[in-house]
C-alpha positions in Angstrom: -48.8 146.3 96.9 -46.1 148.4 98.5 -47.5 151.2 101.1 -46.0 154.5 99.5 -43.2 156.4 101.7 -44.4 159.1 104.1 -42.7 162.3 103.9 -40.1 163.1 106.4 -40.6 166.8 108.3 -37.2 168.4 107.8 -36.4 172.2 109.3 -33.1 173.0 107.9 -31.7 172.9 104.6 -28.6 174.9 104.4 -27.1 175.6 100.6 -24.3 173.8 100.6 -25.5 170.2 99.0 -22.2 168.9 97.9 -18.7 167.7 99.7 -15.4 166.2 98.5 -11.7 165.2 99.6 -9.8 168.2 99.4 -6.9 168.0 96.3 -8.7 165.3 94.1 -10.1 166.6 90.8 -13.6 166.0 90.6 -13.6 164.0 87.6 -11.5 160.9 89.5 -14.2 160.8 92.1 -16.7 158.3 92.7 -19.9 159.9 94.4 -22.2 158.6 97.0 -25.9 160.2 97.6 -27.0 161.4 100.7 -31.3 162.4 100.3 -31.9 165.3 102.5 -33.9 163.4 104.9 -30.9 161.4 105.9 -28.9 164.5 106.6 -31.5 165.8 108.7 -31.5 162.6 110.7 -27.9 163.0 110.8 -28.2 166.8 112.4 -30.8 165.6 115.0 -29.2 162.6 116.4 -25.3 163.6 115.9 -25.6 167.6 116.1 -28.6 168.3 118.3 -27.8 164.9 120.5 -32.3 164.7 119.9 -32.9 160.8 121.2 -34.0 158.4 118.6 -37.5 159.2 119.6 -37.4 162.6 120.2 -35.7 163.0 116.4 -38.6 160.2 115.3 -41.3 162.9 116.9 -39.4 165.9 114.9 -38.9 164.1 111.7 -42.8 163.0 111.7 -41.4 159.2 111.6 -41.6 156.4 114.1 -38.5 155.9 116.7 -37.7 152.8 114.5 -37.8 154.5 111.3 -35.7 157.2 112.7 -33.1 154.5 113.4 -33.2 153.1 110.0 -32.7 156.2 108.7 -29.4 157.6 110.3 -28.2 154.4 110.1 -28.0 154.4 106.6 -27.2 157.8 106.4 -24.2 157.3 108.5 -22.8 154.4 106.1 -23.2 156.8 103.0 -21.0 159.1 105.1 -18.3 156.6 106.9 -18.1 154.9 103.0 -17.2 158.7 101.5 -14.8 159.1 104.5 -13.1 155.9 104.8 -13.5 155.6 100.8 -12.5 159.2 99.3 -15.8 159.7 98.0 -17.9 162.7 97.1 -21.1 163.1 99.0 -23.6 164.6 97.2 -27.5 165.8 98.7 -30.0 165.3 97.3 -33.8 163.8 96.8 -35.6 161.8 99.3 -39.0 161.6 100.5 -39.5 164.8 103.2 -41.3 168.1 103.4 -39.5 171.3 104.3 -41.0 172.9 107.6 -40.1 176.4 109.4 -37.7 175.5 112.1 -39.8 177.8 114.6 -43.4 178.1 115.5 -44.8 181.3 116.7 -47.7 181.1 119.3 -49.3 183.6 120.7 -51.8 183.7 123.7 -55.4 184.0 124.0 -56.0 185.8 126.9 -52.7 188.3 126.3 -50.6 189.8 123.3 -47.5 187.6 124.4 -46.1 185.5 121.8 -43.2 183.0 121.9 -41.4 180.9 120.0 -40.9 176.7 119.7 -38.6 174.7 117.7 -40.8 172.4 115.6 -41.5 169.2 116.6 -41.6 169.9 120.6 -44.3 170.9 122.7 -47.9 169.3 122.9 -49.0 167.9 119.4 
């Protein structure tokens, strides 16, 4: 029996789920499917520069996982680049989390703010 996928923690999802070459009508595209997860991987480890572990921690996902992730992630983007493809997101196994995490202290009214995914568990 196959152990059922874990859901990915992902903190941004912007609107725009779709990307093509520039001057081809859509209907002579092919399209390739990027899940949301992988683009998430993709902004941690190529945007933010997060290490594989750090991104792992972020994502809720071992380092290892991570690495399988936007590894595939970047071959569905290098075969729409190199190809002339149509990238389209969606799907994929993840759970959408606030980016920030307000705390506030105890002893005081201060409150401050921390990406997810940092900080003490």
């Amino acid at each position: 029996m196959v152990r059922p996928k874990k859901d990915r923690i992902v903190a941004f999802n912007p609107d725009v789920s779709y990307f093509k070459p520039r001057g081809i009508p859509m209907m002579d595209l092919e399209e390739v499917i990027l899940s949301i997860d992988e683009r998430e991987a993709i902004r941690l480890a190529d945007l933010e520069n997060f290490s594989h572990e750090d991104a792992g921690g972020a994502m809720g996902v071992s380092r290892a996982t991570f690495g399988r992730i936007v590894q595939r992630a970047r071959a569905v983007v290098a075969d729409a680049l190199i190809n002339g493809k149509a990238i389209r997101v969606e799907g994929g196994n993840f759970q959408l989390v606030d980016e920030r995490r307000i705390f506030q202290c105890q002893a005081c009214p201060c409150q401050w703010e921390m990406p997810h995914g940092t900080g003490r568990p």
